[in-house]
PATORRO-319184 format. One record per residue: x, y, z of N, C-alpha, C in turn. Coordinates in steps of 0.05 Angstrom, whole numbers, padded with zeros to 5 digits, always signed. Layout:
<atoms>
XYZXYZXYZ/...
</atoms>
This chain:
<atoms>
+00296+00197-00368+00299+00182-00343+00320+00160-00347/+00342+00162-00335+00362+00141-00340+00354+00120-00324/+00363+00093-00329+00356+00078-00328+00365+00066-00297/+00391+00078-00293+00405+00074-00277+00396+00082-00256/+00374+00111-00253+00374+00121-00234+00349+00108-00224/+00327+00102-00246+00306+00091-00239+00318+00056-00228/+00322+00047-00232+00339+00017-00211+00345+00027-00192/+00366+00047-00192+00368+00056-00160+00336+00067-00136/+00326+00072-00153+00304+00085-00149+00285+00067-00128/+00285+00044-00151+00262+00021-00138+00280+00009-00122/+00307+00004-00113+00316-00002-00095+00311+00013-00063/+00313+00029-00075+00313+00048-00047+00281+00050-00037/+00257+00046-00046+00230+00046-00046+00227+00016-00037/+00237-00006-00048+00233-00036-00031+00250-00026-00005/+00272-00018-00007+00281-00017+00024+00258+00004+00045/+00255+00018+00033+00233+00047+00050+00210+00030+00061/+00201+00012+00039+00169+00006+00033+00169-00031+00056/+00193-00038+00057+00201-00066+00071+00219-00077+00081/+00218-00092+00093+00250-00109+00111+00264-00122+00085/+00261-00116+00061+00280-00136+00042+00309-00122+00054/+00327-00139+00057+00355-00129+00051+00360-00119+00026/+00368-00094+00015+00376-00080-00009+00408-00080-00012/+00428-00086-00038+00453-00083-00036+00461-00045-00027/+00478-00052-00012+00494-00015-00011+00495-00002-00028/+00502-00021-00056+00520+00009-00085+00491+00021-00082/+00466+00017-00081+00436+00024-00089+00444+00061-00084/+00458+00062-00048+00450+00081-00030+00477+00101-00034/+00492+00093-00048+00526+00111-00049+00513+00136-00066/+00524+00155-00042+00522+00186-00052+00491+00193-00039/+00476+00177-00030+00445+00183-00032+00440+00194-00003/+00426+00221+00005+00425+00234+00017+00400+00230+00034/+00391+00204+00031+00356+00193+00043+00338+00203+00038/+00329+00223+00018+00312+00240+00012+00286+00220-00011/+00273+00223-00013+00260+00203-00028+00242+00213-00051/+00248+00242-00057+00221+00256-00070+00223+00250-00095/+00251+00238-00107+00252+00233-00144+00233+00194-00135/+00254+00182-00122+00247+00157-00114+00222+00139-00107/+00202+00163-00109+00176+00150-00098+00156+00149-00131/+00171+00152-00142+00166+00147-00178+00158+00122-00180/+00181+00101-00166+00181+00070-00170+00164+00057-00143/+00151+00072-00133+00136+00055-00114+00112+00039-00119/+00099+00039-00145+00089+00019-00159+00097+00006-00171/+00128+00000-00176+00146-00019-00182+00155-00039-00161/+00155-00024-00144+00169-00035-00114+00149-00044-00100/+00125-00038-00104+00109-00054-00088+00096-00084-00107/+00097-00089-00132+00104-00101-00148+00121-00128-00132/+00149-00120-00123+00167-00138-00120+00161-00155-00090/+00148-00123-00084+00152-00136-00048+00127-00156-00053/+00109-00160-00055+00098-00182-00055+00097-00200-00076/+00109-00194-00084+00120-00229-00120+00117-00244-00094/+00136-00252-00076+00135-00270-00060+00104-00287-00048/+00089-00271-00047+00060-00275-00028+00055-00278-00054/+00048-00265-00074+00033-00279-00098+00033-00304-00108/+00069-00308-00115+00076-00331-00119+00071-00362-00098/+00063-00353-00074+00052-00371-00058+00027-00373-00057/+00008-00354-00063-00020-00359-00071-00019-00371-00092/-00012-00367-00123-00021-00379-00139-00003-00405-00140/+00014-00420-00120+00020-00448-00119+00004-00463-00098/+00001-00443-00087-00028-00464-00064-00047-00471-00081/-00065-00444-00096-00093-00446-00108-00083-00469-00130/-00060-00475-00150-00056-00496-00165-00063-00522-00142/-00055-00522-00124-00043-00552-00116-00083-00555-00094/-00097-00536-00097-00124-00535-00101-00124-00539-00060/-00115-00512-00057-00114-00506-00020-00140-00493-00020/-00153-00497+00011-00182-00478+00016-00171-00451+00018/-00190-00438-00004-00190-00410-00003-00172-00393+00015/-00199-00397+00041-00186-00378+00068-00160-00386+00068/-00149-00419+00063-00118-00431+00075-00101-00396+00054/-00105-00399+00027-00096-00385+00014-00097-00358+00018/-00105-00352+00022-00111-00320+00034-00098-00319+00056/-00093-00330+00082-00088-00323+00114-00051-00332+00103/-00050-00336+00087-00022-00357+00078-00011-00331+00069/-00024-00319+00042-00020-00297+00028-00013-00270+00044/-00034-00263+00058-00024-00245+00079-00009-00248+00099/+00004-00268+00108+00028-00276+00129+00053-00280+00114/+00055-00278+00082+00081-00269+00076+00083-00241+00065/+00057-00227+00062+00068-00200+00061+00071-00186+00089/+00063-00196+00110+00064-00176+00140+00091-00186+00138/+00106-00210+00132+00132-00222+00143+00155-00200+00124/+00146-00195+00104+00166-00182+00079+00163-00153+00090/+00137-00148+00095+00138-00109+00100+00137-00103+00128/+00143-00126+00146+00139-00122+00179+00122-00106+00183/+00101-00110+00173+00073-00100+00181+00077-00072+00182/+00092-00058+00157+00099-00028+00162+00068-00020+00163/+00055-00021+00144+00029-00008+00128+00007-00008+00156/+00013-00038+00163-00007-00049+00182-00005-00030+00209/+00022-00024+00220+00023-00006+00244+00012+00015+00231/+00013+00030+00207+00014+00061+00199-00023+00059+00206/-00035+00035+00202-00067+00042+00201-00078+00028+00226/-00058+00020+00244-00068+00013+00268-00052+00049+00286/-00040+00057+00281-00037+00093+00293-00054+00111+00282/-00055+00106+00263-00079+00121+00244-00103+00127+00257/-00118+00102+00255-00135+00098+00279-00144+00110+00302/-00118+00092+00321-00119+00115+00348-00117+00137+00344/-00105+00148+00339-00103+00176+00334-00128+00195+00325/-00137+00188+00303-00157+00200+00285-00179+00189+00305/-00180+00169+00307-00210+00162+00311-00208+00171+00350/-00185+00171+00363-00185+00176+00392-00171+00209+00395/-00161+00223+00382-00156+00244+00392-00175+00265+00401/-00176+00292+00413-00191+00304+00417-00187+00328+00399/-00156+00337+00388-00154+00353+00372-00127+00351+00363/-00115+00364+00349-00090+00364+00326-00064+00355+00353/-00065+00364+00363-00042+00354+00385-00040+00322+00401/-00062+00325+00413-00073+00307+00419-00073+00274+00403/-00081+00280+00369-00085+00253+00356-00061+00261+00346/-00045+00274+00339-00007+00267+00334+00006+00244+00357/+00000+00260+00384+00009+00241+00408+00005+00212+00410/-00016+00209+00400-00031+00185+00396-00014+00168+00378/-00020+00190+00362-00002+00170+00343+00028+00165+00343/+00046+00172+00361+00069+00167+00373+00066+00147+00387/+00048+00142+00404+00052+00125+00423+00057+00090+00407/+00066+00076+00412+00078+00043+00409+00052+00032+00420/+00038+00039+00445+00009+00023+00452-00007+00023+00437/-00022-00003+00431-00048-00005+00406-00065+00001+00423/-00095+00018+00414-00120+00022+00424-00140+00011+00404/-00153+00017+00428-00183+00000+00415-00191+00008+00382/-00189+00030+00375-00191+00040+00354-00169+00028+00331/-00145+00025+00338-00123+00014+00314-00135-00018+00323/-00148-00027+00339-00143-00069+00341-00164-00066+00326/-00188-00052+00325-00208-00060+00305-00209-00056+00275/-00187-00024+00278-00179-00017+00239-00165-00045+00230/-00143-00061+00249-00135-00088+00239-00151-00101+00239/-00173-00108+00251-00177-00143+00250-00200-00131+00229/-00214-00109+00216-00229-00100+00195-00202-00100+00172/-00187-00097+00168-00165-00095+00147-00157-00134+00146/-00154-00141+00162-00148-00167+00153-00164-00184+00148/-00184-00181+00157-00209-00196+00152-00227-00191+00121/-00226-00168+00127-00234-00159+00089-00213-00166+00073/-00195-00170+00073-00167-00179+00060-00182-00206+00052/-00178-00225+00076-00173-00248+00070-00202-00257+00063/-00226-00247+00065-00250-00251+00057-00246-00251+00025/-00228-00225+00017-00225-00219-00009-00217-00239-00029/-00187-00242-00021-00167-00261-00024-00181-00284-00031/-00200-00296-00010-00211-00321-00014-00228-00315-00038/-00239-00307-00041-00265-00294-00068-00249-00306-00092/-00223-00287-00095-00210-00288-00118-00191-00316-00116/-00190-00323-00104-00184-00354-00096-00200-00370-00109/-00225-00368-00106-00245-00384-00121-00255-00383-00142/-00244-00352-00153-00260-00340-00178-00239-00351-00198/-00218-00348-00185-00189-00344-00216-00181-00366-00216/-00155-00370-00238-00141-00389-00240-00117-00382-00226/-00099-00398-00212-00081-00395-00209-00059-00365-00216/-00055-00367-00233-00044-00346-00240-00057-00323-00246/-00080-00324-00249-00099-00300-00252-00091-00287-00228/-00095-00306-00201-00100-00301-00173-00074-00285-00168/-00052-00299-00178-00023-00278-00167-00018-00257-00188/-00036-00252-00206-00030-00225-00226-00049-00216-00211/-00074-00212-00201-00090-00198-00182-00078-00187-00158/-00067-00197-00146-00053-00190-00129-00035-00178-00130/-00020-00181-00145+00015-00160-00155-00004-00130-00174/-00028-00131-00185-00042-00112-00194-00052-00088-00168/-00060-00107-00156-00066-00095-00121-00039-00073-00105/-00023-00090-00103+00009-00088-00094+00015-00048-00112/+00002-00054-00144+00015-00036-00152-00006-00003-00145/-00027-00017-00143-00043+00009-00146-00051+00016-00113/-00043+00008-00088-00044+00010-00067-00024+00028-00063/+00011+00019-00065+00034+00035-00070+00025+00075-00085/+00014+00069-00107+00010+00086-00123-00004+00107-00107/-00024+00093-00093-00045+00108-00071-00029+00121-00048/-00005+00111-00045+00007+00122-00024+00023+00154-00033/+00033+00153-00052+00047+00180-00064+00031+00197-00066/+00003+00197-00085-00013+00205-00089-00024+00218-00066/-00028+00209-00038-00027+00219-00012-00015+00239-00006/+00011+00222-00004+00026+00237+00007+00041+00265-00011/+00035+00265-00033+00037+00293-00057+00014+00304-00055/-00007+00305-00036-00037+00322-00041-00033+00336-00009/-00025+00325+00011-00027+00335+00036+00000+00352+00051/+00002+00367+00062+00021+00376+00070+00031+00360+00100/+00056+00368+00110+00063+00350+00130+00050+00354+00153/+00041+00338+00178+00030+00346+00191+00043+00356+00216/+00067+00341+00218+00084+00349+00233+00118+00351+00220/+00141+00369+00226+00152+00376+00209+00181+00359+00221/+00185+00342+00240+00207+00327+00251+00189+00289+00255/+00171+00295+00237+00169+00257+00223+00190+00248+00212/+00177+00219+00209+00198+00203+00180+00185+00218+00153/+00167+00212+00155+00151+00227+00122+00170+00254+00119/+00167+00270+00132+00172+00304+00134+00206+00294+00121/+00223+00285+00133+00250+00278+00141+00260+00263+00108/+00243+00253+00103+00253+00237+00073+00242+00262+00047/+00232+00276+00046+00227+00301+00034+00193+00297+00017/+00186+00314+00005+00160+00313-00003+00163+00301-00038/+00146+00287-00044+00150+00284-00074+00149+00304-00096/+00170+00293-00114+00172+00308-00137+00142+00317-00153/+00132+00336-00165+00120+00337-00187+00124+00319-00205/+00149+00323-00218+00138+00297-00235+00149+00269-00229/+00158+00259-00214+00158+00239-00190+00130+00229-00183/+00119+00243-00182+00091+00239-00173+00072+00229-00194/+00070+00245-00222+00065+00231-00245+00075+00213-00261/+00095+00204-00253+00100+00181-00263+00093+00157-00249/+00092+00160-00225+00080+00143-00203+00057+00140-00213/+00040+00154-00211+00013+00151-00216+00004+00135-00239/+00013+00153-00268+00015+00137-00286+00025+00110-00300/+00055+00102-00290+00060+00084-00277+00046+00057-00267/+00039+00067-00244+00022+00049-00223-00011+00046-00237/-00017+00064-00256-00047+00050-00268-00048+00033-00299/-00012+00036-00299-00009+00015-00322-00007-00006-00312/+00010-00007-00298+00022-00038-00280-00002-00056-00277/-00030-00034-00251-00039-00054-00251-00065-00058-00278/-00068-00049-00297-00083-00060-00317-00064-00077-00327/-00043-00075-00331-00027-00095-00352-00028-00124-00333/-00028-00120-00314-00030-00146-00292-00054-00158-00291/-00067-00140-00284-00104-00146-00287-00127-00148-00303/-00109-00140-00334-00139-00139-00355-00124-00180-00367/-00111-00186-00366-00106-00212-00388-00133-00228-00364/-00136-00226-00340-00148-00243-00324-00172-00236-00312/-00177-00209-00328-00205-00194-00314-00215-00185-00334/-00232-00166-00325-00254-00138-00341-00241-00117-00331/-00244-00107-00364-00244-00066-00356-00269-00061-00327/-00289-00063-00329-00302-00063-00307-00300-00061-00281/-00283-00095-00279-00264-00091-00248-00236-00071-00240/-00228-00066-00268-00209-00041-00265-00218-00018-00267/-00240-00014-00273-00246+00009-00262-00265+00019-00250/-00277-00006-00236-00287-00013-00207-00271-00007-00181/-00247-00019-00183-00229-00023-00171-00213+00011-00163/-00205+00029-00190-00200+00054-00185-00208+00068-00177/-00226+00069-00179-00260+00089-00173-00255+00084-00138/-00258+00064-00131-00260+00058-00103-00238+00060-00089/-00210+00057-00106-00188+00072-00088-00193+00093-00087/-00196+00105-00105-00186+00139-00108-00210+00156-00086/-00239+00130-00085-00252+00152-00063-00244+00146-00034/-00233+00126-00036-00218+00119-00017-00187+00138-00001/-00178+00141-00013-00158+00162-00017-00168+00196-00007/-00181+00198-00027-00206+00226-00026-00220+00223+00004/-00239+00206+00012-00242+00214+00029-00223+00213+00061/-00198+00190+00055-00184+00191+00082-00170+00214+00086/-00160+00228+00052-00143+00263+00055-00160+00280+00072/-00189+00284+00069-00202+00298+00081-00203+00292+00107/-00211+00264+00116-00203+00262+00150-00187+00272+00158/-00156+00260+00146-00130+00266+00156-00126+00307+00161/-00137+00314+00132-00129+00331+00136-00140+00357+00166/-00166+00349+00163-00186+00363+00180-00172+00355+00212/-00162+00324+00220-00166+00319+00244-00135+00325+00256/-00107+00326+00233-00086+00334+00243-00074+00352+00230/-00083+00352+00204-00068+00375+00186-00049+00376+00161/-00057+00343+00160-00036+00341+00145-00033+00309+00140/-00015+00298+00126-00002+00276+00126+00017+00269+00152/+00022+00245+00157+00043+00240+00168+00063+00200+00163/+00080+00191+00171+00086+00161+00148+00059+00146+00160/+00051+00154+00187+00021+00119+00191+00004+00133+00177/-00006+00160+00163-00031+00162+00143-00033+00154+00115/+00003+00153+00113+00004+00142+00089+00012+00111+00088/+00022+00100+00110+00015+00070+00107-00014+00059+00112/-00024+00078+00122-00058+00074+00126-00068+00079+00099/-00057+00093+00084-00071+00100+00053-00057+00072+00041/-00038+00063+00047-00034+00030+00030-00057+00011+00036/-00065+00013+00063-00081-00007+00068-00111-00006+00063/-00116+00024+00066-00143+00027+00050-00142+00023+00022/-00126+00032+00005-00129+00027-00015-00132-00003-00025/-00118-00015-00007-00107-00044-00017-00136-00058-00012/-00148-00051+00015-00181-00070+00023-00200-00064-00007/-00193-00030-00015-00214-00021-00029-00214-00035-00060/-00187-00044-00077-00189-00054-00086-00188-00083-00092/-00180-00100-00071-00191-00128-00063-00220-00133-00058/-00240-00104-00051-00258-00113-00052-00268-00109-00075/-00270-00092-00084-00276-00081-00114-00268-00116-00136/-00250-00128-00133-00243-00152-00149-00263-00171-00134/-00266-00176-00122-00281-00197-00110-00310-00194-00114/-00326-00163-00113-00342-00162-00131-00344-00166-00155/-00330-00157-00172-00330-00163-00207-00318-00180-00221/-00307-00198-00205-00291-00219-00216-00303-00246-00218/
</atoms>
């Protein structure tokens, strides 16, 4: 794996994965396809929130209320990823939870209008968030708190490949479909990857316990949304797999806030 290509790699995965501005040389010659590239998406999700970490664990030093730290925390990652993840599991939602059959909950999930079904998957996603957030706000030190979180960042990302390499497309003129399907071993390195990252982030300031508290509950997390997805449209599509960031991400924020 050259080194070169993997930098380019995680460049192109912060740009996919968020509003960062990325330099051009990243993209020369690159054909938008993403299937070697989604290797570094537990690298890249890593970066996209340094920012939100690094502001949690300077609040929790300067000794902010919990919730302040949490509602703080999550308003610079919606600001960094323009709430990609967050629309993918507010369509998700509608769709799945409002369609009547495979045609039907695709449409749904085209549509730009939020339903009742996507306002409640949010205000249940942000609220378990920031319930979370606050927990480990109270539990950790400072820096514990923003290696928890960048541990989160990596194994949520991870959850997304992992998705999106288990399901087939559900419709074949998406964004998902359109950036190509992941590599084989693209995929394993991701994975593997993304369950170093986040132990190396998470064991100096936790338990094996909570890490693999924490996996356990992504992965059934994961497991059981493939089976929704797959049963109710057929497949993957990009809001099931920004919806698999966000489940994963509640599942192991909660999972820490239990065992921490």
């Amino acid at each position: 794996m050259a080194i070169q290509d993997y930098i380019d790699d995680t460049a192109r995965s912060v740009a996919f994965l968020s509003r960062v501005p990325v330099p051009q040389r990243h993209f020369i010659g690159h054909d938008g396809r993403l299937s070697r590239a989604v290797r570094a998406f537990p690298l890249a999700g890593v970066l996209i929130v340094l920012p939100a970490a690094a502001l949690a664990a300077l609040l929790s030093a300067f000794h902010a209320p919990p919730l302040l730290v949490a509602f703080a925390t999550l308003a610079v990652q919606v600001l960094v990823t323009g709430a990609l993840h967050e629309d993918g599991l507010s369509d998700s939602a509608d769709g799945i939870g409002g369609g009547r059959d495979r045609e039907s909950a695709l449409a749904i999930m085209k549509d730009s209008r939020i339903g009742s079904y996507g306002a409640v998957a949010l205000i249940l996603s942000f609220g378990l968030r920031a319930a979370a957030i606050a927990a480990l706000a109270a539990a950790l030190s400072p820096s514990g708190l923003g290696m928890a979180l960048l541990a989160v960042a990596a194994a949520s990302r991870t959850a997304m490949v992992w998705h999106w390499s288990l399901l087939p497309p559900a419709r074949q003129g998406g964004v998902a479909a359109s950036v190509g399907e992941p590599d084989g071993g693209a995929t394993i390195v991701a994975l593997a990857s993304g369950i170093l990252l986040a132990a190396a982030l998470l064991l100096p300031h936790g338990s094996v316990l909570a890490l693999v508290l924490a996996l356990v509950l992504a992965v059934a997390a994961v497991i059981a949304f493939n089976r929704l997805a797959l049963g109710k449209i057929g497949g993957h599509t990009g809001d099931t797999i920004g919806a698999t960031q966000q489940l994963a991400e509640m599942s192991v924020l909660f999972a820490l806030a239990l065992a921490l």
